[in-house]
mmCIF entry with sequence, helices, sheets and N, C-alpha, C, O atoms, coordinates in Angstrom:
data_MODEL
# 
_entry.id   MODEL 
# 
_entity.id                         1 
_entity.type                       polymer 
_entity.pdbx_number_of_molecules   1 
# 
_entity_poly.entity_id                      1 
_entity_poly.type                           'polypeptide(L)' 
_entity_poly.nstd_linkage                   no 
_entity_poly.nstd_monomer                   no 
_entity_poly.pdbx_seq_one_letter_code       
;(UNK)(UNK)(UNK)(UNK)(UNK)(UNK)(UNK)(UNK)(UNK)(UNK)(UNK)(UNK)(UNK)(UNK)(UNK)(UNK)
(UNK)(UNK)(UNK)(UNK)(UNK)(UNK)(UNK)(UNK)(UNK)(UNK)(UNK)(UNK)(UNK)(UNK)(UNK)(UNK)
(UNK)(UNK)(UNK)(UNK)(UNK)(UNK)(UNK)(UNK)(UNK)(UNK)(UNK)(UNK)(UNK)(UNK)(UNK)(UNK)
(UNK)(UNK)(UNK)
;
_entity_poly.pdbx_seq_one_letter_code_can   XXXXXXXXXXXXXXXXXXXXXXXXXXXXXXXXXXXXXXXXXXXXXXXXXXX 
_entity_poly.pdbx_strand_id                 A 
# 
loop_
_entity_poly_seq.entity_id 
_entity_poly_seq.num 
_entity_poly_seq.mon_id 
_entity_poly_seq.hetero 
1 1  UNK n 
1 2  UNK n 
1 3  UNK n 
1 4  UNK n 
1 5  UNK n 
1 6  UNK n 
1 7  UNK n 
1 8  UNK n 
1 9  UNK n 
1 10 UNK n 
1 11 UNK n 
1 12 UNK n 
1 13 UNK n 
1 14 UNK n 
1 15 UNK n 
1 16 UNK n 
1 17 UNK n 
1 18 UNK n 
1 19 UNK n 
1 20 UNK n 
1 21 UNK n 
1 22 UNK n 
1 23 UNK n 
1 24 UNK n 
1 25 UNK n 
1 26 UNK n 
1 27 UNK n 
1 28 UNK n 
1 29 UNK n 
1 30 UNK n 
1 31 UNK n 
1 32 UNK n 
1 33 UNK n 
1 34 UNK n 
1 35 UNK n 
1 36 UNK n 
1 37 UNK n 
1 38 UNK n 
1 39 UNK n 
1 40 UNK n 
1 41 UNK n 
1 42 UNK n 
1 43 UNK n 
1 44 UNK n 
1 45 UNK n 
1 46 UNK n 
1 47 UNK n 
1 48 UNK n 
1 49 UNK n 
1 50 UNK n 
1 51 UNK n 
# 
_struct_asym.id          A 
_struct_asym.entity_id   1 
# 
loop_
_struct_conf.conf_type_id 
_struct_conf.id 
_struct_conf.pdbx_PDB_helix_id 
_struct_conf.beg_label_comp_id 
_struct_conf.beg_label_asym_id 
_struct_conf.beg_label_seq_id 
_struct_conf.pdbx_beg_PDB_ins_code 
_struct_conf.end_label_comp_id 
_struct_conf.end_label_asym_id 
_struct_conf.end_label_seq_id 
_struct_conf.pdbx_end_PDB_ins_code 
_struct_conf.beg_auth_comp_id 
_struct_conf.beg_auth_asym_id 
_struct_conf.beg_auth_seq_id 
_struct_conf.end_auth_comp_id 
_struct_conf.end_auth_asym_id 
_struct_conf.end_auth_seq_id 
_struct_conf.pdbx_PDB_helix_class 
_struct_conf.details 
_struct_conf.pdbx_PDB_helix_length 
HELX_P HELX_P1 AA1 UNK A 2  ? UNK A 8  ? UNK A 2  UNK A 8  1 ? 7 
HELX_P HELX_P2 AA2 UNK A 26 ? UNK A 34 ? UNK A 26 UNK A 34 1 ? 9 
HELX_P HELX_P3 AA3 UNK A 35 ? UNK A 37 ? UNK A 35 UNK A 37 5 ? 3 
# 
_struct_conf_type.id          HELX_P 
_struct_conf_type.criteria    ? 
_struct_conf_type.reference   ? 
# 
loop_
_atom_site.group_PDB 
_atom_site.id 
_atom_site.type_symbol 
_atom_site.label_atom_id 
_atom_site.label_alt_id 
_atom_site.label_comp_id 
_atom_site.label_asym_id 
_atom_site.label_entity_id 
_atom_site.label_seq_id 
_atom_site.pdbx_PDB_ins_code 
_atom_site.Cartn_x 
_atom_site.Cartn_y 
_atom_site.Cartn_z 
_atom_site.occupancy 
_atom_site.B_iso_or_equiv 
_atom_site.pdbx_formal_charge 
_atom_site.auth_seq_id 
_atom_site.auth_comp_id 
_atom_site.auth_asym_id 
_atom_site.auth_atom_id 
_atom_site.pdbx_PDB_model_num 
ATOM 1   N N  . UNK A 1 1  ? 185.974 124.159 239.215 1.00 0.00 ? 1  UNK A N  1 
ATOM 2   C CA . UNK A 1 1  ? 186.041 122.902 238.498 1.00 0.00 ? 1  UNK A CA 1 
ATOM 3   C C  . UNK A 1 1  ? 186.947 123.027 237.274 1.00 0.00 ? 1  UNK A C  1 
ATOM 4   O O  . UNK A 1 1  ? 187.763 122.156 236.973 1.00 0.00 ? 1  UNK A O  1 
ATOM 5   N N  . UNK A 1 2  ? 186.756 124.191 236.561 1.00 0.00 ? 2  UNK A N  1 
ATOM 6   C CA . UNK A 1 2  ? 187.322 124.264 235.779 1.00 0.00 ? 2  UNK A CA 1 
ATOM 7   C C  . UNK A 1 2  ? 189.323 124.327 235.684 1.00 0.00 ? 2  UNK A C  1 
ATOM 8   O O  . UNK A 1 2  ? 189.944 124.217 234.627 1.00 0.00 ? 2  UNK A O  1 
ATOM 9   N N  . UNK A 1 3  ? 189.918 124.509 236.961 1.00 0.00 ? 3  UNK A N  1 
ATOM 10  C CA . UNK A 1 3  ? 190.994 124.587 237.630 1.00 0.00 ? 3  UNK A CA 1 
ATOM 11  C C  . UNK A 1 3  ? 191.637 122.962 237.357 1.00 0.00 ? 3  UNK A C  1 
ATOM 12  O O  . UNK A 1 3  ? 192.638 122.577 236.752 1.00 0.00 ? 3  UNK A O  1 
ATOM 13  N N  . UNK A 1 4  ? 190.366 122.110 238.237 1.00 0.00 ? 4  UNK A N  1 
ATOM 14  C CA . UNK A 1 4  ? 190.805 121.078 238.671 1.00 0.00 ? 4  UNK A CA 1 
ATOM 15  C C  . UNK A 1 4  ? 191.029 119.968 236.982 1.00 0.00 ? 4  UNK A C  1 
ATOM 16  O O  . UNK A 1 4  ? 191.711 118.948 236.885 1.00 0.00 ? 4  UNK A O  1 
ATOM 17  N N  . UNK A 1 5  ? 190.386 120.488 236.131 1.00 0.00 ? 5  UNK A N  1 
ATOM 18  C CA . UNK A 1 5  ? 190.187 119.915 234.959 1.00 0.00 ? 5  UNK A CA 1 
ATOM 19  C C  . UNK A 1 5  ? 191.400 120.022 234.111 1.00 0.00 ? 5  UNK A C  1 
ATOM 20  O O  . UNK A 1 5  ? 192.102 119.091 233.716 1.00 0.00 ? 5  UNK A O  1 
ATOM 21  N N  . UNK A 1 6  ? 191.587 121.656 233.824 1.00 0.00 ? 6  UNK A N  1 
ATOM 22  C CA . UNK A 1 6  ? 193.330 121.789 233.413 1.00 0.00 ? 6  UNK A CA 1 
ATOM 23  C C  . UNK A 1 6  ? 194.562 121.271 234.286 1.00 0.00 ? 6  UNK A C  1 
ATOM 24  O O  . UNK A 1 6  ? 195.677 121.101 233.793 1.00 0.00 ? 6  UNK A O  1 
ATOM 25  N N  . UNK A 1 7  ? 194.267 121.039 235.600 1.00 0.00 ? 7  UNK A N  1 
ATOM 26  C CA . UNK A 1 7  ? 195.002 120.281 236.559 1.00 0.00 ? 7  UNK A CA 1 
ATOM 27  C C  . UNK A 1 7  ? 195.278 118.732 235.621 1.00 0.00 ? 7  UNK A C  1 
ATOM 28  O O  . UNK A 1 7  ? 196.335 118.583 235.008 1.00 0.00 ? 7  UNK A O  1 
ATOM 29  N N  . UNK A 1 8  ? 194.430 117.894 235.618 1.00 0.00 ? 8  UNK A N  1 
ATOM 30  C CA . UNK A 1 8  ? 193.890 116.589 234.814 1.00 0.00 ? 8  UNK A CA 1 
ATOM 31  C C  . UNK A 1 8  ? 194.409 116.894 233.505 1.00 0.00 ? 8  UNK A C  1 
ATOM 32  O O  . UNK A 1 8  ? 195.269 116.174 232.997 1.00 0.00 ? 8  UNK A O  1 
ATOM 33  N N  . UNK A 1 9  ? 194.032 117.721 233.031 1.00 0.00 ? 9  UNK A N  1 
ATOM 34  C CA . UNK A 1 9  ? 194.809 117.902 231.050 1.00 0.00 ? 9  UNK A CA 1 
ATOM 35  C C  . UNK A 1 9  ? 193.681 117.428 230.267 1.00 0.00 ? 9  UNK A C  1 
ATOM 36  O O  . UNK A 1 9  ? 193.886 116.757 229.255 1.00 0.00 ? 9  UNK A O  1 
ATOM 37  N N  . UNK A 1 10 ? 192.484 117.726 230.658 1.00 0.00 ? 10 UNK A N  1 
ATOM 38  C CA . UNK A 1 10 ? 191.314 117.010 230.031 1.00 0.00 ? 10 UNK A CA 1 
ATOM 39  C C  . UNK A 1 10 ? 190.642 118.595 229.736 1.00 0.00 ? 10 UNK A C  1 
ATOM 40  O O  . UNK A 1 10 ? 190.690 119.544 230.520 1.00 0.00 ? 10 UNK A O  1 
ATOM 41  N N  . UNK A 1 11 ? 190.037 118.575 228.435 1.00 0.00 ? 11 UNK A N  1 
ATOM 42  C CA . UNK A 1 11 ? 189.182 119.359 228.131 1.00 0.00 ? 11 UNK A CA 1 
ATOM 43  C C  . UNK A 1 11 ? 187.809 119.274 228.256 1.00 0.00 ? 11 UNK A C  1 
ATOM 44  O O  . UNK A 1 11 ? 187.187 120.240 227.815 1.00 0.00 ? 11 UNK A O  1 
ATOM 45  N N  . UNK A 1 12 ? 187.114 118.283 228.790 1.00 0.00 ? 12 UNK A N  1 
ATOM 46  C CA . UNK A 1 12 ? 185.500 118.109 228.560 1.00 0.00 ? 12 UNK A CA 1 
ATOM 47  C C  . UNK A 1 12 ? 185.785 117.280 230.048 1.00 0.00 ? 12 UNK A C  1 
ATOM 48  O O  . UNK A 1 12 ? 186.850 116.760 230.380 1.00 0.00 ? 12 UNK A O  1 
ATOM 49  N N  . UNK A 1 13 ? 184.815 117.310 230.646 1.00 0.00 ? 13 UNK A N  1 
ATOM 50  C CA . UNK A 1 13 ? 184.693 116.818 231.970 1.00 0.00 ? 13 UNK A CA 1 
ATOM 51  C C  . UNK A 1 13 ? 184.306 115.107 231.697 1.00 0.00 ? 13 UNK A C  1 
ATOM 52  O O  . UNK A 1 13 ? 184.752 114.266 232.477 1.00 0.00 ? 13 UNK A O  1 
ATOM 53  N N  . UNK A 1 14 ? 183.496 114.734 230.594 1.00 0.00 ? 14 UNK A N  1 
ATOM 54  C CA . UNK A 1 14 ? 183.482 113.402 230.144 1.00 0.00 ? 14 UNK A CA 1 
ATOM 55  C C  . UNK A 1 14 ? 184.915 112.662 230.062 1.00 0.00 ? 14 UNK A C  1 
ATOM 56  O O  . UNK A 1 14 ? 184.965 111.451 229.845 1.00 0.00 ? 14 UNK A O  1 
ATOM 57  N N  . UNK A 1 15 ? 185.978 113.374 230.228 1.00 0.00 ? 15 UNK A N  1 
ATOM 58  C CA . UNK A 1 15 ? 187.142 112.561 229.782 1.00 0.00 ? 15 UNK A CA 1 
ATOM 59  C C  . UNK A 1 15 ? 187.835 112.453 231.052 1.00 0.00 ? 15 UNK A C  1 
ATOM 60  O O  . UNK A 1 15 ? 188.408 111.370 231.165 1.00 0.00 ? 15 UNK A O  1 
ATOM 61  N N  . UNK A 1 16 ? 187.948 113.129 231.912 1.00 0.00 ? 16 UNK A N  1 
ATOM 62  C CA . UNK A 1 16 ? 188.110 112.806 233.628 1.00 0.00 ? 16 UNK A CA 1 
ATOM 63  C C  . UNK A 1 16 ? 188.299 111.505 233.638 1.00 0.00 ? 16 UNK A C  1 
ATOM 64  O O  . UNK A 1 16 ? 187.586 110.957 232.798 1.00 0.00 ? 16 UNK A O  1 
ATOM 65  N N  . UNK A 1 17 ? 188.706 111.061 234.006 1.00 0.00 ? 17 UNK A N  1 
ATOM 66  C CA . UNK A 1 17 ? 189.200 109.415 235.063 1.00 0.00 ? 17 UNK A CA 1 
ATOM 67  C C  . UNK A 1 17 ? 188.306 109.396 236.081 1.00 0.00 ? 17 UNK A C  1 
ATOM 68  O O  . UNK A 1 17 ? 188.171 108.206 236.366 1.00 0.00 ? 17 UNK A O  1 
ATOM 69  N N  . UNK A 1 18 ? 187.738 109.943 236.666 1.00 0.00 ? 18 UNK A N  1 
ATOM 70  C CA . UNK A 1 18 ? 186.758 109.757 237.764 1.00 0.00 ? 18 UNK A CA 1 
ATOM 71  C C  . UNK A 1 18 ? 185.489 109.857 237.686 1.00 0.00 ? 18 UNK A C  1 
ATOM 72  O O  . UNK A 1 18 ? 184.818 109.425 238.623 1.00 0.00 ? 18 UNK A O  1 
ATOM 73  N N  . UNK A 1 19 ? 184.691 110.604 236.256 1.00 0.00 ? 19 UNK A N  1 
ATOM 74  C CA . UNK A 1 19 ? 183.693 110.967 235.863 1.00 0.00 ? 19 UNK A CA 1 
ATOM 75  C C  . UNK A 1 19 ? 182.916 109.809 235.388 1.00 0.00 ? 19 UNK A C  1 
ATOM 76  O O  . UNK A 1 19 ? 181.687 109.872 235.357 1.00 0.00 ? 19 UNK A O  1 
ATOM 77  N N  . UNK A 1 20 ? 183.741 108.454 234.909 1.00 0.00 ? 20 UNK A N  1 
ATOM 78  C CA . UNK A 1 20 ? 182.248 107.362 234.775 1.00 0.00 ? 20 UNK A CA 1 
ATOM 79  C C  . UNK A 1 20 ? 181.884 106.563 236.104 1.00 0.00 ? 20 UNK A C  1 
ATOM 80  O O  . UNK A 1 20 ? 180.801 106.067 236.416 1.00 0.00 ? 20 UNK A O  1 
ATOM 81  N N  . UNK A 1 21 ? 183.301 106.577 236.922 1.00 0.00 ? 21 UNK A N  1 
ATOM 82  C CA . UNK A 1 21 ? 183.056 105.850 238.200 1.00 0.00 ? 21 UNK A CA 1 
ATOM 83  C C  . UNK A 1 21 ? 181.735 106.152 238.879 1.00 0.00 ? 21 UNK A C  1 
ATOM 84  O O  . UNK A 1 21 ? 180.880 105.314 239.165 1.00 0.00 ? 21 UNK A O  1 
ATOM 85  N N  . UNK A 1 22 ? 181.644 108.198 239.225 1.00 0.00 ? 22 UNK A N  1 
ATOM 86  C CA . UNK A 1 22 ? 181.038 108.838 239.829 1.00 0.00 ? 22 UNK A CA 1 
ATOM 87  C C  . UNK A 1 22 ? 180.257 109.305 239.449 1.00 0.00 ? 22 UNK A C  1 
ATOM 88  O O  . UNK A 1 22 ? 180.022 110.220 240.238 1.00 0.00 ? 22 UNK A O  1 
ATOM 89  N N  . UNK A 1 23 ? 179.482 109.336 238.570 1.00 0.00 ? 23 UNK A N  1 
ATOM 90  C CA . UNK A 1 23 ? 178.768 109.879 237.941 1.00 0.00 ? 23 UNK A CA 1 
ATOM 91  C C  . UNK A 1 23 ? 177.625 109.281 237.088 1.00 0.00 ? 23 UNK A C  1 
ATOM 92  O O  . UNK A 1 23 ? 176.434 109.572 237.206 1.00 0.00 ? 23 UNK A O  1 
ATOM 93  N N  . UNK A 1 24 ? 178.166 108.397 236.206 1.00 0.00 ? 24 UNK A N  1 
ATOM 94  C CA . UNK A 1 24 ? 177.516 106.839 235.811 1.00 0.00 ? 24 UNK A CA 1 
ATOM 95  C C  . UNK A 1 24 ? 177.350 105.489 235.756 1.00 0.00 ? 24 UNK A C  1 
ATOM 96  O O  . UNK A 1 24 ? 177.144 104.619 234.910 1.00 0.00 ? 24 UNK A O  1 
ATOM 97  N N  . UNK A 1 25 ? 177.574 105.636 237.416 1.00 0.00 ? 25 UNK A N  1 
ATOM 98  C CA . UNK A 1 25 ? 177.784 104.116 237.846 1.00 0.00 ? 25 UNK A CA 1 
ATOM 99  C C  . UNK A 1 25 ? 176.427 103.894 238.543 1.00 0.00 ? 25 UNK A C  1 
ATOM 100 O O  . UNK A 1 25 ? 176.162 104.646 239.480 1.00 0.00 ? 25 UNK A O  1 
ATOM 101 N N  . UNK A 1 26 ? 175.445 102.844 238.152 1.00 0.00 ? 26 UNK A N  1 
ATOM 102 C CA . UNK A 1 26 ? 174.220 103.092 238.495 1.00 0.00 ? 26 UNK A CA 1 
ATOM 103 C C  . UNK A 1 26 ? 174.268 103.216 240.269 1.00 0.00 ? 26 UNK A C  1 
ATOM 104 O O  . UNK A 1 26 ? 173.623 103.967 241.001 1.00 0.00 ? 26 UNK A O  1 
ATOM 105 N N  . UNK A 1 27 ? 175.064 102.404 240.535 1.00 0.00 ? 27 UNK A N  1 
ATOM 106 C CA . UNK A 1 27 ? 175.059 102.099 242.399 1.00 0.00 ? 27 UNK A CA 1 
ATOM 107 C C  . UNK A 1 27 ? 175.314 103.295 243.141 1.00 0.00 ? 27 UNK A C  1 
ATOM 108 O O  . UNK A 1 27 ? 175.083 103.294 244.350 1.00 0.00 ? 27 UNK A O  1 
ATOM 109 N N  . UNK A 1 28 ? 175.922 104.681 242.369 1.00 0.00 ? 28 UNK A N  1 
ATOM 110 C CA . UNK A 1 28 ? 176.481 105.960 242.943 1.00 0.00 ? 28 UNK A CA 1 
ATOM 111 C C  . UNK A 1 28 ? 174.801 106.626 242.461 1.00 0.00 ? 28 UNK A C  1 
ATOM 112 O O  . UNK A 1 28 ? 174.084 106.890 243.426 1.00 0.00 ? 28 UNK A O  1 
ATOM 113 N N  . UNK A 1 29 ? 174.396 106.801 241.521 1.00 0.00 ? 29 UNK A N  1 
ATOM 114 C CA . UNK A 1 29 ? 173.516 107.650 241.603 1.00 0.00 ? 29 UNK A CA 1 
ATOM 115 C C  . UNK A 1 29 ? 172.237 107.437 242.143 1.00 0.00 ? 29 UNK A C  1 
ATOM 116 O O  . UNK A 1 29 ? 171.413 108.320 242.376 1.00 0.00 ? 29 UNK A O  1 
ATOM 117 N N  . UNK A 1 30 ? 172.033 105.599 242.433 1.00 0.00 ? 30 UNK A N  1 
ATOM 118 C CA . UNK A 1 30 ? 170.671 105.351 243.245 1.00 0.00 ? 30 UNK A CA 1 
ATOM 119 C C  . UNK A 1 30 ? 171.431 106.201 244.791 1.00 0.00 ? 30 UNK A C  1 
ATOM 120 O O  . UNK A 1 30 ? 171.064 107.332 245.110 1.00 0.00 ? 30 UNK A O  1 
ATOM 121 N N  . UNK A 1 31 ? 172.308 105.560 245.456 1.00 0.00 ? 31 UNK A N  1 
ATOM 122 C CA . UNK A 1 31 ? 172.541 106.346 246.485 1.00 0.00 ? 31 UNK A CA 1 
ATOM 123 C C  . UNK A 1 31 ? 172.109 107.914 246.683 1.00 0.00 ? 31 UNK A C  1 
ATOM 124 O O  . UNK A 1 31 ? 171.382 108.406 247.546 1.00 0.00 ? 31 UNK A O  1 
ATOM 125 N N  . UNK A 1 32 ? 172.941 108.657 245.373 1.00 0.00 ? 32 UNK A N  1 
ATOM 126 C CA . UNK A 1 32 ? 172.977 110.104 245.170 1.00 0.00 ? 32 UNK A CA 1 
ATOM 127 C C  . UNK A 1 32 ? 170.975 110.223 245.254 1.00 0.00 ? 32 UNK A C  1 
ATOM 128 O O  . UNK A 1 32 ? 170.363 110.886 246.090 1.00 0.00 ? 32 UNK A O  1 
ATOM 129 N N  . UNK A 1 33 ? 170.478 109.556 244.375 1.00 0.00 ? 33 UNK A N  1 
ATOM 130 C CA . UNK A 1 33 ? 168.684 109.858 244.416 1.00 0.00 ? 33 UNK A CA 1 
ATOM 131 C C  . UNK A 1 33 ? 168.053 109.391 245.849 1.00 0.00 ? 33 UNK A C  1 
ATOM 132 O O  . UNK A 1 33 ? 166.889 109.733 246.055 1.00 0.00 ? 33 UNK A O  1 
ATOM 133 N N  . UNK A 1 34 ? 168.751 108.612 246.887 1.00 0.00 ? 34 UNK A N  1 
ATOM 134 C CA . UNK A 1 34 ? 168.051 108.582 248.281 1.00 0.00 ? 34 UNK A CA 1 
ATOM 135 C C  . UNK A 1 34 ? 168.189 109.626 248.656 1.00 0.00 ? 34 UNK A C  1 
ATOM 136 O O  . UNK A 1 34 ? 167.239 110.257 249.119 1.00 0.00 ? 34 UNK A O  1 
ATOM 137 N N  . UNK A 1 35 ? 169.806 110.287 248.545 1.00 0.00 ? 35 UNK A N  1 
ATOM 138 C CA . UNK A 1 35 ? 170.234 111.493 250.576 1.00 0.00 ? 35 UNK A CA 1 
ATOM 139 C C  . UNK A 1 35 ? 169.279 112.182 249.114 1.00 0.00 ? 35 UNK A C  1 
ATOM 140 O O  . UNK A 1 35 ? 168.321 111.589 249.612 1.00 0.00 ? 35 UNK A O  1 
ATOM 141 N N  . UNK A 1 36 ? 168.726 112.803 247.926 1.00 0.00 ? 36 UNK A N  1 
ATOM 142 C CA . UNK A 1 36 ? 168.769 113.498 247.468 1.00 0.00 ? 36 UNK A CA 1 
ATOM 143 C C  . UNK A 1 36 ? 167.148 113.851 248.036 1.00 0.00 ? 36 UNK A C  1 
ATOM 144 O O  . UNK A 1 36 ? 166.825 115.032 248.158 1.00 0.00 ? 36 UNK A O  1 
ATOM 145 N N  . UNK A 1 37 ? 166.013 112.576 248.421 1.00 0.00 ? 37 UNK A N  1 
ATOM 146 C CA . UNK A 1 37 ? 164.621 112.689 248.810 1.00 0.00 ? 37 UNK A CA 1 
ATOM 147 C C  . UNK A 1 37 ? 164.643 112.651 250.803 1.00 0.00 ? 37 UNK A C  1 
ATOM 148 O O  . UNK A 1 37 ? 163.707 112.849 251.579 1.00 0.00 ? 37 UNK A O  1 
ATOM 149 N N  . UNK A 1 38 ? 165.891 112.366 251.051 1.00 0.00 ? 38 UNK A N  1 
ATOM 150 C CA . UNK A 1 38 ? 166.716 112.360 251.970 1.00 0.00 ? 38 UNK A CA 1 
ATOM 151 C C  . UNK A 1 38 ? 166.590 113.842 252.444 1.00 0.00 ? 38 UNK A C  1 
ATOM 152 O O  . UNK A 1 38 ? 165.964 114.067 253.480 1.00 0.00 ? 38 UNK A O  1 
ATOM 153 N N  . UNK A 1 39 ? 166.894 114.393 252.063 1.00 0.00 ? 39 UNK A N  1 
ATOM 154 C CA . UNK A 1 39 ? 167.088 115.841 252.212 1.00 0.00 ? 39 UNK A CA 1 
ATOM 155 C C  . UNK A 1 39 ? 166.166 116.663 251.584 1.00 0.00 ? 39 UNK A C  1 
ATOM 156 O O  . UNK A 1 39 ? 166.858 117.677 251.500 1.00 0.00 ? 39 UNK A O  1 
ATOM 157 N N  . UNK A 1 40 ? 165.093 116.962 251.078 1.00 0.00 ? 40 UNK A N  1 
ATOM 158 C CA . UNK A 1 40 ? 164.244 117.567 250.098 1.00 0.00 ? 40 UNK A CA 1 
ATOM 159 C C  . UNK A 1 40 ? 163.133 116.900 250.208 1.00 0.00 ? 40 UNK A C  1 
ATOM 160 O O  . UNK A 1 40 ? 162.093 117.556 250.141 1.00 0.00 ? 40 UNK A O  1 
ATOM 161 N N  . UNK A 1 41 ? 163.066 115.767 250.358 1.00 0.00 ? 41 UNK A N  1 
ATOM 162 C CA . UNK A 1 41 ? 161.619 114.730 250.547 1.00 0.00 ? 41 UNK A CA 1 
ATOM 163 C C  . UNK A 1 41 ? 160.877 114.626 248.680 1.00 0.00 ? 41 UNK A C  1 
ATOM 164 O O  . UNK A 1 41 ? 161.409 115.305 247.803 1.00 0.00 ? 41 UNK A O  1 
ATOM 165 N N  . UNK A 1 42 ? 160.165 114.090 248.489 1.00 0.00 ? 42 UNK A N  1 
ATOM 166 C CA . UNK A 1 42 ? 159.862 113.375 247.269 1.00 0.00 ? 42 UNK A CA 1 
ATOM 167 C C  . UNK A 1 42 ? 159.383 114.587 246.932 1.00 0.00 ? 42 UNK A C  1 
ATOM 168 O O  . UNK A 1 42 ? 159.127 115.513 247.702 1.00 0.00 ? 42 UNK A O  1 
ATOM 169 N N  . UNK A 1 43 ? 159.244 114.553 245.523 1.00 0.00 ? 43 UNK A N  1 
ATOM 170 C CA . UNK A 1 43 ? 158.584 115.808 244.796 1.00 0.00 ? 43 UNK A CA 1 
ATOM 171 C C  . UNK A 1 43 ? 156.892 114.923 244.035 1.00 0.00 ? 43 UNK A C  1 
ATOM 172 O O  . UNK A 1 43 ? 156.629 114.014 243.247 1.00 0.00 ? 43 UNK A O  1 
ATOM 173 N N  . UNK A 1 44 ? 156.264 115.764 244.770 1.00 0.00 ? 44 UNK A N  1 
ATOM 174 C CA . UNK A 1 44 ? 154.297 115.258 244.432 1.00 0.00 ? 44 UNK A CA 1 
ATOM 175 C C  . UNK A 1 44 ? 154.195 115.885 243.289 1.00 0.00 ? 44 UNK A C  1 
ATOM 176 O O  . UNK A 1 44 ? 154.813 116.752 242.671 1.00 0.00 ? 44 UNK A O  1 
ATOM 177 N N  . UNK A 1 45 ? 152.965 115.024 243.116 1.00 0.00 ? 45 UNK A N  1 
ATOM 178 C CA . UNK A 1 45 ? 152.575 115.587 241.420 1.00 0.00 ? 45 UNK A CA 1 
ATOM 179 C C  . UNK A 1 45 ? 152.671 117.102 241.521 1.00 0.00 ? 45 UNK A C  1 
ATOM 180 O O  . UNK A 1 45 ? 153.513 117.585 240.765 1.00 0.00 ? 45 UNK A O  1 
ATOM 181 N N  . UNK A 1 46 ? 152.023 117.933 242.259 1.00 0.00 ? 46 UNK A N  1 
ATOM 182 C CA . UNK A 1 46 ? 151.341 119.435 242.419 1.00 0.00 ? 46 UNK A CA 1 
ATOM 183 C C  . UNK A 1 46 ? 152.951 119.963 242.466 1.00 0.00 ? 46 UNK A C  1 
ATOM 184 O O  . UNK A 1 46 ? 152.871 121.186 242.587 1.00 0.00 ? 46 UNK A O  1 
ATOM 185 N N  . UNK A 1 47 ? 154.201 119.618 242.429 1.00 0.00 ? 47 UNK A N  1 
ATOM 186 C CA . UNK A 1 47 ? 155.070 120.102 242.179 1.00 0.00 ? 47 UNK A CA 1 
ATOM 187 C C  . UNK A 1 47 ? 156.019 120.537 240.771 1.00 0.00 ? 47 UNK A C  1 
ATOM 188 O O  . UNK A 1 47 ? 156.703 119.631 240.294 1.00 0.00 ? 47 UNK A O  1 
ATOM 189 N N  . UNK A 1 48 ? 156.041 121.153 240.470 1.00 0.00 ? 48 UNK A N  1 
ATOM 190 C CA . UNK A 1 48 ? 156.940 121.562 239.139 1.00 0.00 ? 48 UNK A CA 1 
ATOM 191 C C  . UNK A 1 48 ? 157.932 120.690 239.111 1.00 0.00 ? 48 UNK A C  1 
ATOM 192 O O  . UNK A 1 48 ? 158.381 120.482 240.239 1.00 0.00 ? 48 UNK A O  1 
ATOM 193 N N  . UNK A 1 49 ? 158.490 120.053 238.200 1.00 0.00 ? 49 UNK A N  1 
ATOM 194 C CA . UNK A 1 49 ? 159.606 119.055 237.719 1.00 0.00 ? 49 UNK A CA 1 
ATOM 195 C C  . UNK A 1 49 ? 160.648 120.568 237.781 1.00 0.00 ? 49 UNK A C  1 
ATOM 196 O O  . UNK A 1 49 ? 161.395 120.717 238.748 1.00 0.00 ? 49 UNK A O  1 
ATOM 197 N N  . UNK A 1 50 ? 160.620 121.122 237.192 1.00 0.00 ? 50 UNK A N  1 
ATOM 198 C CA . UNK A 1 50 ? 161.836 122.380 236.607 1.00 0.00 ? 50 UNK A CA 1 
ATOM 199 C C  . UNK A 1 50 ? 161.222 123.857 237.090 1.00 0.00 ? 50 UNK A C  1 
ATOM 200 O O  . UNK A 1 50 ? 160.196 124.489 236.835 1.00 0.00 ? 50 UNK A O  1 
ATOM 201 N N  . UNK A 1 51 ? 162.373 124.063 237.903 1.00 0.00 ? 51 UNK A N  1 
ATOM 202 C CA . UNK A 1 51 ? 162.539 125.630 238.390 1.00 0.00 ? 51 UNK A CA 1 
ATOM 203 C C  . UNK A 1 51 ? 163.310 127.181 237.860 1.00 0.00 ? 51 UNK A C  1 
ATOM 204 O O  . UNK A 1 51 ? 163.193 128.195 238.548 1.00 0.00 ? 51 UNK A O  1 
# 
């Protein structure tokens, strides 16, 4: 990542051109939170939040 960033001429990944599209666009990350229970299935209470 860090390649593709000096590629761009950006020092902080917040400054990317593609980073609010993808990243904080609410409609990309509800998607990203389905395949994410999609793939992993929901996390139950009896599960740890942080690993």
């Amino acid at each position: 990542m860090i390649e593709r960033m000096d590629e761009a001429g950006v020092k902080c990944i917040t400054e990317h051109t593609g980073f609010k599209a993808n990243c904080l666009h609410s409609d990309v990350i509800e998607v990203s939170f389905y395949e994410f229970l999609d793939v992993n299935g929901p996390i139950g209470d009896e599960e740890p939040i942080h690993e």
